[in-house]
Each structure stands twice: as structure tokens, then as C-alpha cells.
C-alpha positions in Angstrom: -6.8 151.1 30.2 -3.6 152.8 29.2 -3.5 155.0 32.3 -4.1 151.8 35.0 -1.6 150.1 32.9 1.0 152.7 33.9 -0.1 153.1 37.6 0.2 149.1 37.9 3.9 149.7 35.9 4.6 153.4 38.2 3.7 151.1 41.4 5.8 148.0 40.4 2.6 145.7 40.6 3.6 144.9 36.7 7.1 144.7 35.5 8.8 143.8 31.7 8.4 145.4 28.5 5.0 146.5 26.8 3.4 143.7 25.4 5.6 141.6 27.5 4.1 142.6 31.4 4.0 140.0 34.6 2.8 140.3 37.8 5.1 141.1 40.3 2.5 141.8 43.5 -0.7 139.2 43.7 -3.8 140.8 42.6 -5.7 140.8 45.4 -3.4 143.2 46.9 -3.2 145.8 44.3 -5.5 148.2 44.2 -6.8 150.5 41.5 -8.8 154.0 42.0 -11.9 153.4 40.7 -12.2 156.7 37.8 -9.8 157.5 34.9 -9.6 160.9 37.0 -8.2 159.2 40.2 -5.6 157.2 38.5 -4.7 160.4 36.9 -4.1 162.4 40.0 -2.8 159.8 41.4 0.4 159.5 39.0 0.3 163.3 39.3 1.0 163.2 42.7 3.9 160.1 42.2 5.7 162.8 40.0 8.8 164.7 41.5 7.8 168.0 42.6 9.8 169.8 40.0 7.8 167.7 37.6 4.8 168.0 38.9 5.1 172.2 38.6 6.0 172.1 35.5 3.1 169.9 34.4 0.9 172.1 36.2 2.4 175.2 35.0 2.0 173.8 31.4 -1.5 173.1 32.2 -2.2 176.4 33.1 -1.0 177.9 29.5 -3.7 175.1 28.1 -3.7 172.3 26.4 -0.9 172.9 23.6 2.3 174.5 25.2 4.1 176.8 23.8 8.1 176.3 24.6 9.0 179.6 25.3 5.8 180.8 27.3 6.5 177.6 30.0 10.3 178.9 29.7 8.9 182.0 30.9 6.6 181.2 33.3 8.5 178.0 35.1 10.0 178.0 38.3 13.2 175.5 37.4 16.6 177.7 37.3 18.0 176.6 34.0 17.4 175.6 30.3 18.7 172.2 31.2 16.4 171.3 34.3 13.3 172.7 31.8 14.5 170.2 29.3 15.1 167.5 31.3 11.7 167.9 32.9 9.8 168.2 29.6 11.6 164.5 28.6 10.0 162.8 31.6 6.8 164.0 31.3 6.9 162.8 27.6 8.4 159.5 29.2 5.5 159.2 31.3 3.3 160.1 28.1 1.6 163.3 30.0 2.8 165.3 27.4 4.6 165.1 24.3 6.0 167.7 21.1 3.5 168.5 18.6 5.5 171.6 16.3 9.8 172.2 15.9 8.4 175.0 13.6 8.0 177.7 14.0 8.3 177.4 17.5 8.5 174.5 19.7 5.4 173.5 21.3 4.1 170.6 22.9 0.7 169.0 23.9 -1.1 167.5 26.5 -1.7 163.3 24.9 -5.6 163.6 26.5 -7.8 166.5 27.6 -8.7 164.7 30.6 -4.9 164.6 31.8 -4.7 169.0 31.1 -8.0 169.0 33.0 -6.8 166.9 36.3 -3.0 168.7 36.5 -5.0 172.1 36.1 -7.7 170.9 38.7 -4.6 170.0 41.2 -3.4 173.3 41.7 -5.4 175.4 44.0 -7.2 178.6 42.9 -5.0 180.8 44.4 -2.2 179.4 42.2 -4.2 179.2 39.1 -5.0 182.4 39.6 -0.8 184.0 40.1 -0.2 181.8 37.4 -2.3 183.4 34.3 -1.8 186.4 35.4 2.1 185.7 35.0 1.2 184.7 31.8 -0.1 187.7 30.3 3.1 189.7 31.2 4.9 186.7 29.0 2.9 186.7 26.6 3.1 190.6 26.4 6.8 190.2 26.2 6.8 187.3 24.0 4.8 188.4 21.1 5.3 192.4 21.6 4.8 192.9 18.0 2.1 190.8 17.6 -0.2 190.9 19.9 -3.3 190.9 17.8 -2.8 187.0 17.0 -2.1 186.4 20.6 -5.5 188.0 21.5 -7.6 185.1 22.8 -4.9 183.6 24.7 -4.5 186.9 26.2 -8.7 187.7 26.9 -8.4 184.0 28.7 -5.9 184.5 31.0 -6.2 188.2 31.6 -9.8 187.0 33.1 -8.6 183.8 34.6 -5.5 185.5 36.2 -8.2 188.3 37.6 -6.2 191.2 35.8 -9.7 192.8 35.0 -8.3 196.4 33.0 -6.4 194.0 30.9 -9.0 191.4 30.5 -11.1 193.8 29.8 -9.4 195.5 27.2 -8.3 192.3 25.7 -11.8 190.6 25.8 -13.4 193.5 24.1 -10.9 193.1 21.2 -11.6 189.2 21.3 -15.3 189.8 20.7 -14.9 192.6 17.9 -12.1 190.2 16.2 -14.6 187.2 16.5 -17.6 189.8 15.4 -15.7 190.6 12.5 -15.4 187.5 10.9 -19.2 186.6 11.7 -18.8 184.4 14.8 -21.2 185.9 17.1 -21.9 183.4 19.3 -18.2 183.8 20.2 -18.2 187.2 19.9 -21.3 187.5 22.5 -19.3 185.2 24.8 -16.3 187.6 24.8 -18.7 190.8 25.5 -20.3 189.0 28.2 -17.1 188.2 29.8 -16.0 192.0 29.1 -18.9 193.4 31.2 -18.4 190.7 34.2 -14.6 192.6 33.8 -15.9 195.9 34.1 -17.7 194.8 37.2 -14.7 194.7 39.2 -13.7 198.0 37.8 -14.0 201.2 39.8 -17.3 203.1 38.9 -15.8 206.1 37.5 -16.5 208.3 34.5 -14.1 206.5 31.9 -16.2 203.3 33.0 
């Protein structure tokens, strides 16, 4: 409901305040897409391109959103354009700020929204983008990368960087393993051997 309320607002069908909306187009005009995940892409696609990057490149890093990752991984030339992105996204209620401290961080308002911007971007894309992501990360959190690790094992094997993915997904499943969650753990192995698939056969492997 909240989502076709905002399409109807985005599309000028509705106009006033919330809790104060009138019809500005007759109703048997307007026309609604018939699942939550159509009206979704479909305000997706309304955004500005800039915005509609940076969504995607925040839906890429997953559902919460570190600051300075999307700092590092967006496209947009400056601080300021970055900011002023990341306040019309929260004006559109795709996103909004969930931590000051430590570090900044915002959030995606539904699971369904993260899930239709990351499905809008083609493979190829998804793909360029995690793996830019473990070099930022890498950078980012140099000194501790051991707390990073699962965020790393996921993109390393979404991003197809298979020697870091699997390095990183073997330290997953003995960090997961070592705290008794094995049904994790065996989920990180697993993924470390489909790795090591793409690996070239040689001794060391």
C-alpha cells in the first residue's frame, strides 16, 4: 500500500499532504502494476540515473550500507553529489540512516526494495561491482580484516574473484566452525570447493 501510494504521488495521479491526498487524474485512467515488485522497479526506473546507481551500488554492498564502502565504490565525483544523492533516496524512503556511530551506515526500509534494485542491474554489473568491493573493503578495514570476513567470502564469490573467495570463504567456515555453527560453516566449505573449481589444477590446489 505504501509503495502504490508513492507511485500514484511520483506519477501526480494523487497530490497534497499525507493524510491529506486528492485525485488529480480520474481513476479509470491510472494504472497500477499489478505486484509490490513491479511498482518497485517501476519507481526505480523514475529515479535520476545518478540516483538510480547509487541505489544499485548500495544494493550490491547489501542490505545495511556502510558510508564509506558506497563512498568507495560509487561512481558520483564528489562528497557533495554522494550526499545529496543519499538525501533523496531517504526522501523517497528507499533507504534511510540506521548508525552515526561508529560509522555511518544506512539501510534499505524493506528487503523486497534491496532485492528489486539488486535484481535491476545486469549480471555483468553485479558481478564488476563486488568484486570492486573487496578491494574497498581490503583498503577500508586493512587492520581488521578478520571482522570483515563474511562480507568479504560473499563478495569475493559473487564478484567471481575465486583465489580470494576462496581463501576468504575457507576462513568464514573455520570462523563459523569455531563457534559451533556448522550448518554455516558447511555452507562456507561448500562454497570454498565450488571456488576451487575455477582454480587451475595444479599442485598447491
Amino acid at each position: 500500500l505504501e509503495e502504490s501510494v508513492r507511485t500514484l504521488v511520483e506519477t501526480k495521479v494523487l497530490a497534497g499532504e499525507r493524510g491529506n491526498y486528492h485525485l488529480e487524474k480520474k481513476v479509470e485512467s491510472t494504472q497500477v502494476p499489478a505486484t509490490v515488485q513491479a511498482v518497485l522497479a517501476s519507481r526505480i526506473d523514475r529515479l535520476p540515473p545518478q540516483e538510480k546507481q547509487l541505489l544499485q551500488s548500495a544494493a550490491v554492498i547489501g542490505k545495511d550500507v556502510p558510508f564509506s564502502l558506497l563512498q568507495a565504490v560509487t561512481t558520483l565525483s564528489s562528497d557533495e553529489e554522494l550526499r545529496r544523492g543519499l538525501t533523496h533516496l531517504q526522501g523517497a524512503e528507499f533507504l534511510y540512516e540506521t548508525s552515526l556511530f561508529p560509522d555511518l551506515e544506512y539501510t534499505f526500509k524493506h528487503a523486497l526494495t534491496h532485492e528489486v534494485a539488486y535484481g535491476s542491474l545486469l549480471h555483468e554489473r553485479q558481478r564488476a561491482l563486488h568484486a570492486r568491493i573487496v578491494d574497498a573493503i581490503e583498503t577500508l578495514y586493512s587492520n581488521r580484516l578478520i571482522e570483515q570476513i563474511e562480507r568479504l567470502a560473499h563478495h569475493a564469490a559473487r564478484g567471481e574473484v575465486w583465489a580470494k573467495a576462496l581463501t576468504y570463504l575457507r576462513q568464514a567456515g573455520a570462523k563459523a566452525d569455531a563457534r559451533s555453527a556448522l550448518r554455516e560453516a558447511a555452507s562456507y566449505f561448500e562454497q570454498a570447493l565450488t571456488a576451487l573449481a575455477h582454480l587451475p589444477d595444479d599442485r598447491e590446489m
